[in-house]
Backbone bond lengths (Angstrom), bond angles and torsions (degrees), N, CA, C in turn:
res aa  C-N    CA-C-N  psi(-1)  N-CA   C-N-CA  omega(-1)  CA-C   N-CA-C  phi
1 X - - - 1.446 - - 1.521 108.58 -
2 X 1.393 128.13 139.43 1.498 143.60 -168.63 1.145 103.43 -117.05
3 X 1.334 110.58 92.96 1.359 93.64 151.72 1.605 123.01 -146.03
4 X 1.107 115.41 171.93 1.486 110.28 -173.41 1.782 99.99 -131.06
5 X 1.530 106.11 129.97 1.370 112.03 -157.41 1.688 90.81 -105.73
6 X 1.157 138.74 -173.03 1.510 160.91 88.96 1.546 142.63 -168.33
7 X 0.425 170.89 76.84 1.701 160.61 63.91 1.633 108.12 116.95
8 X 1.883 79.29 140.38 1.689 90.86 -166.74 1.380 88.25 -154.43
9 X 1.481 108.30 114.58 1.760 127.89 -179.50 1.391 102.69 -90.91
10 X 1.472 116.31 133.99 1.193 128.64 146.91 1.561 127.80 -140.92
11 X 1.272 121.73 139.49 1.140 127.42 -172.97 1.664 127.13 -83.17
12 X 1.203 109.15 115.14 1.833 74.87 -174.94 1.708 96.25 -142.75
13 X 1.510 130.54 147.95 1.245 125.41 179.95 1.445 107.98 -137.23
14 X 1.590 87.42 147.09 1.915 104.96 -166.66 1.553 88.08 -97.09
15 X 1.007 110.42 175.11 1.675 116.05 153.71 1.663 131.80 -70.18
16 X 1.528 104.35 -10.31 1.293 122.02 168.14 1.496 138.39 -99.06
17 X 1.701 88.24 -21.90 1.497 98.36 -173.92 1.854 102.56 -154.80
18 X 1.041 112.35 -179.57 1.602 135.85 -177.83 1.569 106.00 -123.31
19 X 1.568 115.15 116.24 1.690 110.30 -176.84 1.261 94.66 -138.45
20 X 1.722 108.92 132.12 1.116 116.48 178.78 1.605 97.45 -116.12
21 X 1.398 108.76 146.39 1.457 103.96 -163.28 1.916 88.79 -119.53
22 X 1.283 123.18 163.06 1.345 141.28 173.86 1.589 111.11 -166.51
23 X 1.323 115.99 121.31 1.156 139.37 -156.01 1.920 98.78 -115.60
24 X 1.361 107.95 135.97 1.282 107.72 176.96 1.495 113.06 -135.79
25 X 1.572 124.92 127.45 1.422 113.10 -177.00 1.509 112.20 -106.56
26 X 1.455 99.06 129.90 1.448 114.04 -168.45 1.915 100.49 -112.41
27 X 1.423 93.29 124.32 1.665 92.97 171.31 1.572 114.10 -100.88
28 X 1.200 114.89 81.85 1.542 112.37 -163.60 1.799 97.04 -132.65
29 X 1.299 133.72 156.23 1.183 131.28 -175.58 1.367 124.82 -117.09
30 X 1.235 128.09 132.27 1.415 119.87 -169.54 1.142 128.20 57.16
31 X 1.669 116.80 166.99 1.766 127.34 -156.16 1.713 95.11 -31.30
32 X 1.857 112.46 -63.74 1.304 99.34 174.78 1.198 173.28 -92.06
33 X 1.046 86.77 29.62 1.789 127.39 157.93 1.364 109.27 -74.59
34 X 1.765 118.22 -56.69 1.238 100.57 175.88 1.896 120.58 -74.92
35 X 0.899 112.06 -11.32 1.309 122.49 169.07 1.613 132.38 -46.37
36 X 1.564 83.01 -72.01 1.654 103.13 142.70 1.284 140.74 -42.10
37 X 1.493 106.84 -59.09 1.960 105.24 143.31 1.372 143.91 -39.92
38 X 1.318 92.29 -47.81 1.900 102.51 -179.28 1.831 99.01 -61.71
39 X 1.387 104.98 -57.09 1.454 121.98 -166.72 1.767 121.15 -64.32
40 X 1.788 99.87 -25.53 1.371 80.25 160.24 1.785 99.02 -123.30
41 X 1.443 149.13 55.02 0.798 140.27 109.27 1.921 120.59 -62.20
42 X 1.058 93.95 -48.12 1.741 100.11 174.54 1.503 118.63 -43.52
43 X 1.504 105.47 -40.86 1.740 126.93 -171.78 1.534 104.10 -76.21
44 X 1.290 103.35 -43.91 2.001 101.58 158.80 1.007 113.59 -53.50
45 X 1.326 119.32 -84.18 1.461 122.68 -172.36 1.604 117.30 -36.10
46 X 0.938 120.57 -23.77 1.650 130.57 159.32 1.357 114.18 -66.49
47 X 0.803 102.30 -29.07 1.778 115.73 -162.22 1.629 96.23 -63.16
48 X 1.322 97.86 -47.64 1.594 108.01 -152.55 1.857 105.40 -102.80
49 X 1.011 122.84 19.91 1.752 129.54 -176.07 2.151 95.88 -120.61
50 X 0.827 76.95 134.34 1.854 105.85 179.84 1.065 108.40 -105.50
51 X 1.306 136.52 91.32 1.444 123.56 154.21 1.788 115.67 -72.73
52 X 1.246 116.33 137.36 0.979 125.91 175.72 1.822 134.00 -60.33
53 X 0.917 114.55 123.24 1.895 102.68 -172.88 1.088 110.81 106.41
54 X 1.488 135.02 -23.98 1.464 121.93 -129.03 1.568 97.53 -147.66
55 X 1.266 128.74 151.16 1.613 130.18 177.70 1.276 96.76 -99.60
56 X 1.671 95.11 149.88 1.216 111.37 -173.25 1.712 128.54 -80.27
57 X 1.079 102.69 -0.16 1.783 119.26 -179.62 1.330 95.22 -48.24
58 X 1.028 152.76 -41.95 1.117 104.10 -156.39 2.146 91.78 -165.08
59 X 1.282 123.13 130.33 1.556 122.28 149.21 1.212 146.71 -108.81
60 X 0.999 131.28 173.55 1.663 127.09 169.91 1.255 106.89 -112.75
61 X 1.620 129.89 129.70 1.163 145.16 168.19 1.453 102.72 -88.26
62 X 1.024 130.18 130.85 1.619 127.01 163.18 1.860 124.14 -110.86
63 X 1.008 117.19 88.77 1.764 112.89 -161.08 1.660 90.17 -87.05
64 X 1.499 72.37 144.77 1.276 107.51 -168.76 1.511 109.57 -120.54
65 X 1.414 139.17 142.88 1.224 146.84 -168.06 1.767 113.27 51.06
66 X 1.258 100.00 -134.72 1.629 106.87 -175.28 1.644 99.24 -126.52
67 X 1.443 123.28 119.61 0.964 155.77 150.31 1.444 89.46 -25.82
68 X 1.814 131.12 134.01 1.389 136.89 145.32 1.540 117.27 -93.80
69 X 1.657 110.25 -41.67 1.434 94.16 -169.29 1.776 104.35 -88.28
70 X 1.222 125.60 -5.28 1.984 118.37 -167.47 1.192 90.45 -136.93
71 X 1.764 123.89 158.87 1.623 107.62 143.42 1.447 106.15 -100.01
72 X 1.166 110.08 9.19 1.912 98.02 175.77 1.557 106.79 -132.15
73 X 1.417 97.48 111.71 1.748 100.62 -170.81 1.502 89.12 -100.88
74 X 1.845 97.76 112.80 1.835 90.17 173.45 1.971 83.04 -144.02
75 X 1.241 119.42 94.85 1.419 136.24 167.23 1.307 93.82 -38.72
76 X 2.187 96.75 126.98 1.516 105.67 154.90 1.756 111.16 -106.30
77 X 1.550 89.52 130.63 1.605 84.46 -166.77 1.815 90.29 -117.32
78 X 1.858 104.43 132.07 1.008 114.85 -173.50 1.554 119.11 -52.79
79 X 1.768 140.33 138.07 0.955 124.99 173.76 1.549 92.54 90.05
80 X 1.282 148.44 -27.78 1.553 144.78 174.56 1.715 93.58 85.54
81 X 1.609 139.09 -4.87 1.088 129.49 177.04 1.627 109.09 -98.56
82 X 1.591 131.16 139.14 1.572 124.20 -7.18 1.671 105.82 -69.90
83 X 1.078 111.11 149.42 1.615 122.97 145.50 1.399 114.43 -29.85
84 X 1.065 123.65 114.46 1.670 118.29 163.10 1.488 121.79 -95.18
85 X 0.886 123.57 142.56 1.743 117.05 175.83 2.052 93.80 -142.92
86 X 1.528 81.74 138.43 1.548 92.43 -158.50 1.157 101.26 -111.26
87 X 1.917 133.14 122.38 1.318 116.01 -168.57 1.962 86.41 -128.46
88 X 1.901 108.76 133.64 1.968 84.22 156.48 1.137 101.31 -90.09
89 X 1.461 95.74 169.25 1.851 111.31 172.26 1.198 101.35 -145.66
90 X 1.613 114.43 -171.58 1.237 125.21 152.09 1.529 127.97 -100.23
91 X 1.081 112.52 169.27 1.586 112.23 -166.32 1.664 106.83 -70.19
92 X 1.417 126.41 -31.25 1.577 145.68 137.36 1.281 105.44 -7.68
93 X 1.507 104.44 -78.56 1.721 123.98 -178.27 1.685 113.16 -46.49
94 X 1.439 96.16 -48.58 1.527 79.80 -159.21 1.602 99.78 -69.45
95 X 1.535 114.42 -57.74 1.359 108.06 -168.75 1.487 100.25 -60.16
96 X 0.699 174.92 73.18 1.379 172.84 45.39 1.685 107.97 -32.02
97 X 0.828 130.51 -7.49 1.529 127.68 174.69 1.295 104.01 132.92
98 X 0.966 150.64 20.12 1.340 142.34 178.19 1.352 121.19 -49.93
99 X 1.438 124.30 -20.68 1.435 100.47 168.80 1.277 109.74 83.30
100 X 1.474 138.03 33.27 1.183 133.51 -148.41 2.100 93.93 -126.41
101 X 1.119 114.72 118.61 1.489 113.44 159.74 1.516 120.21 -88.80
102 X 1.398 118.75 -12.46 1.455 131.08 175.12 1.625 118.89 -155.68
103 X 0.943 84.89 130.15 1.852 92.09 -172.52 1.419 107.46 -123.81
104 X 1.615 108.86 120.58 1.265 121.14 165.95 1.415 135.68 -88.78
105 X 1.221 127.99 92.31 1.266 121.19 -171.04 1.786 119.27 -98.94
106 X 1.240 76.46 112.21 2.203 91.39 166.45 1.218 101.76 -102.48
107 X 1.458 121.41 177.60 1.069 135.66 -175.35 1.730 129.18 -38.92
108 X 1.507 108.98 122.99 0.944 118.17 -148.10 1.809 120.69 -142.48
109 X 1.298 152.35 131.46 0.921 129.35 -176.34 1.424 100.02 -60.83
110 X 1.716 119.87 156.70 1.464 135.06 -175.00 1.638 97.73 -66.27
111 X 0.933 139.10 -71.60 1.314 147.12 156.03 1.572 117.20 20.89
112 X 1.495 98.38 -73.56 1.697 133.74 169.47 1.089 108.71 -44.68
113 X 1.363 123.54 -52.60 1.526 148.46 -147.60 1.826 93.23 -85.55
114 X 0.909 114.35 -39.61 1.617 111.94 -148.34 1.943 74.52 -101.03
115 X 1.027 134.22 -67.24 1.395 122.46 171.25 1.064 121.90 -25.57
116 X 1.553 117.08 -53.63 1.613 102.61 169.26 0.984 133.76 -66.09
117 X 1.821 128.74 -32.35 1.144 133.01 -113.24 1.941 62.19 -112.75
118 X 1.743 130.50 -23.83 1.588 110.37 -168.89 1.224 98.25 -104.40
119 X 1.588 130.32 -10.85 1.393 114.64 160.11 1.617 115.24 -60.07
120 X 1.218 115.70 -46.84 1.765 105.68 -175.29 1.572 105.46 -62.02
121 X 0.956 134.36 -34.03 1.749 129.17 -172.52 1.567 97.31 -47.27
122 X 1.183 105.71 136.20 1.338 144.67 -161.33 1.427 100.36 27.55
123 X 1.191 117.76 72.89 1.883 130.35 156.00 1.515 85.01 -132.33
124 X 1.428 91.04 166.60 1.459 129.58 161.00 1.346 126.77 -93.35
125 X 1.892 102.00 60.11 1.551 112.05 -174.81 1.308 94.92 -130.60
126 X 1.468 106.92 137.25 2.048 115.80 166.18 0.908 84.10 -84.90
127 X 1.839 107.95 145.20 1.370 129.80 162.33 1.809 102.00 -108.33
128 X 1.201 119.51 133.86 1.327 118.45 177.03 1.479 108.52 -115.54
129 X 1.164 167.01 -56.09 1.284 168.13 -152.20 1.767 120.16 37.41
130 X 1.143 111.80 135.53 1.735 134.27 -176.53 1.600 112.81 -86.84
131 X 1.267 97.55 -32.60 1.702 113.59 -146.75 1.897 110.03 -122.83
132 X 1.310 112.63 21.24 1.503 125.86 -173.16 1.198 104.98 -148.83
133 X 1.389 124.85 57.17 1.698 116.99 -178.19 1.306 99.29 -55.44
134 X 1.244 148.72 -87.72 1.373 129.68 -174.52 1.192 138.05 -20.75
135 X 1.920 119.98 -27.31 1.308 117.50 162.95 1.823 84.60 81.49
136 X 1.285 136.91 63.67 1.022 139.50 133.84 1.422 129.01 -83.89
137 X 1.121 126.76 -50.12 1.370 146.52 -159.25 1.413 104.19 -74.22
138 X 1.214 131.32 -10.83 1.327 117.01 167.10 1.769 120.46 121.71
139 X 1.676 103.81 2.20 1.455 113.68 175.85 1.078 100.83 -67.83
140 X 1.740 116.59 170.10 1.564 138.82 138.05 1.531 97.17 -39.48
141 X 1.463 100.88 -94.35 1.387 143.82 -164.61 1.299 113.25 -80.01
142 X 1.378 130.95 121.00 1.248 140.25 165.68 1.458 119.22 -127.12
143 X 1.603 125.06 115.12 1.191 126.15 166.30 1.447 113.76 -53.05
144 X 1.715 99.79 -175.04 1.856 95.91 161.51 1.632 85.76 -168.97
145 X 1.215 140.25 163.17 1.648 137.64 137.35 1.490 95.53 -103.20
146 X 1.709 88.81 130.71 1.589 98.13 -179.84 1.387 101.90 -143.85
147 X 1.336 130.62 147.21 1.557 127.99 -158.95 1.174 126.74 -56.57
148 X 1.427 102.67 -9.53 1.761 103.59 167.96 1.507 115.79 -108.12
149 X 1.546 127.27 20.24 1.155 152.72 134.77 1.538 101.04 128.33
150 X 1.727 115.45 -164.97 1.384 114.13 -178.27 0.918 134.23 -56.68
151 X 1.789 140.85 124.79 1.313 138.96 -169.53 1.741 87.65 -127.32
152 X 1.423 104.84 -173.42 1.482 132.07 -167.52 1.069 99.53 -167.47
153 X 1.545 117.50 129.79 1.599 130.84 175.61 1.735 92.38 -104.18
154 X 1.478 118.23 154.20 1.109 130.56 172.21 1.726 105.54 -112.29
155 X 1.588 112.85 143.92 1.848 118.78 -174.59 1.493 92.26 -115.70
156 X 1.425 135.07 90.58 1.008 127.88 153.50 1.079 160.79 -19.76
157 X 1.643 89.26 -52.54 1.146 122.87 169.54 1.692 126.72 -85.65
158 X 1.021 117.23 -10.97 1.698 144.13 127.36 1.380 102.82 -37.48
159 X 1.664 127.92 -104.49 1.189 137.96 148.09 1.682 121.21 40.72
160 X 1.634 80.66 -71.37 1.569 102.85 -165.59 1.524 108.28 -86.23
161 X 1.499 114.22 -21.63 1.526 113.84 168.97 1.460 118.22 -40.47
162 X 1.793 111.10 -51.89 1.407 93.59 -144.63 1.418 91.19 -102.64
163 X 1.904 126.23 -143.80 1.076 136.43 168.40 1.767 112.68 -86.39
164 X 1.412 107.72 -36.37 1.544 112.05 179.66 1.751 111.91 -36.36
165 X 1.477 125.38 152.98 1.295 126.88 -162.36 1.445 91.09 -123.44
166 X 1.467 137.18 158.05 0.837 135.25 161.48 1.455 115.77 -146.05
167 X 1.290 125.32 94.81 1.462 132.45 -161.64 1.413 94.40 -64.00
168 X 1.791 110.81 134.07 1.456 152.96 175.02 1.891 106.92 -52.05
169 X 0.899 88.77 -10.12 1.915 89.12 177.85 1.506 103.22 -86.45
170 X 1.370 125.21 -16.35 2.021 124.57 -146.24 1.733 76.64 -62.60
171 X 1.338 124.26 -36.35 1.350 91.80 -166.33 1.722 122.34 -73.73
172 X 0.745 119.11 -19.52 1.614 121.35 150.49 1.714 131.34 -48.43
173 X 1.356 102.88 19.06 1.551 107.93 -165.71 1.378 101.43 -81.25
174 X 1.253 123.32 -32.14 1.199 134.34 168.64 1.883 121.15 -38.19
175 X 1.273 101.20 -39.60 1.494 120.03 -162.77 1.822 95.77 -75.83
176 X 0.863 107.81 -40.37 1.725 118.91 -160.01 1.821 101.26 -50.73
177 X 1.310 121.74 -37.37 1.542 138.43 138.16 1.356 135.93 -14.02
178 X 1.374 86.32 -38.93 1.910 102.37 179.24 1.874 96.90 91.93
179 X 1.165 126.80 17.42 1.575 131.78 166.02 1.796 103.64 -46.73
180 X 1.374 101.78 148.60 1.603 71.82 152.21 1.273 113.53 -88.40
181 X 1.661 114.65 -147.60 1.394 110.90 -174.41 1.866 98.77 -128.29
C-alpha cells in the first residue's frame, strides 16, 4: 500500500462550535483505496479517545444510516488493539440500548441525526460522521473526500459535551505513516 500521509491544521470558529480541521493526502486508487483510508483513519481516531471506566480491548462501532465515502466500515486500528466489532442498526436501536462505544453516521434522515447526535451528550460515545464534512450536525469526527484526498474536521465543542477523552495529538494520525508533518 502507497501512501503518502501529512497534516494541515486549521482553526476555524462558528458561534456554536470550535472545528479543527486536518487534512490527509492519500495516493491510493479506487473504491479501495478509499476504503482503506476511511477505515484506517477511523482506526486512529479510535486509537486516541479514552472512555472512562472501561479497558480498552475491545469496542463496538454501531453504523448508522448509509456510509458515503466506503460500503464496508471495518476500522484498522494500529497494533490490532481495541478489538472492533461492527454492528448496523437503527437510530431506534441504538438509543434504545444499543450498546454502542462509537457510532458512525452516513447518510441519514435529519430527524435520526439530531436524535442521536442528543442521545450521546454526556455518554461516553465517539461520534464520527461520513456525510457532514463541515462537522455541523453535531459529530466528534467528520470525514470529507476533498481533492487533495481524505481529511477529518474535529467538533470540539461536541468533544467537550460528554465524559469521553480524546487526546490533542489525534490530529497527528497522519504522521504515524512516515508523512511529513
Amino acid at each position: 500500500m502507497l501512501a503518502s500521509l501529512f497534516l494541515i491544521g486549521a482553526l476555524t470558529s462558528t458561534p456554536q462550535m470550535s472545528v479543527q480541521a486536518a487534512s490527509q493526502t492519500i495516493i491510493e486508487d479506487g473504491a479501495d483505496g478509499m476504503t482503506r483510508a476511511v477505515n484506517r483513519m477511523v482506526g486512529g481516531i479510535i486509537t486516541y479517545a479514552r472512555w472512562p471506566g472501561t479497558p480498552q480491548n475491545s469496542r463496538t462501532i454501531c453504523l448508522v444510516g448509509t456510509p458515503q465515502l466506503t460500503e464496508r466500515v471495518a476500522p484498522s486500528v494500529p497494533g490490532n488493539d481495541p478489538a472492533i466489532a461492527v454492528r448496523r442498526m437503527t437510530a431506534a436501536a441504538v438509543t434504545g440500548g444499543g450498546d454502542c462505544d462509537i457510532l458512525f453516521l452516513g447518510r441519514m434522515p435529519v430527524a435520526d441525526r439530531q436524535r442521536l447526535i442528543g442521545w450521546v451528550r454526556g455518554r461516553a460515545v465517539l461520534t464520527i460522521s461520513d456525510d457532514d464534512p463541515a462537522c455541523l450536525y453535531g459529530a466528534m469526527f467528520c470525514l470529507a473526500n476533498k481533492p487533495a484526498g481524505l481529511s477529518f474536521s474535529v467538533n470540539l465543542d461536541a468533544i467537550g459535551r460528554g465524559p469521553l477523552r480524546v487526546d490533542p495529538r489525534v490530529l497527528k494520525i497522519g504522521q504515524a505513516d512516515g508523512g511529513a508533518p
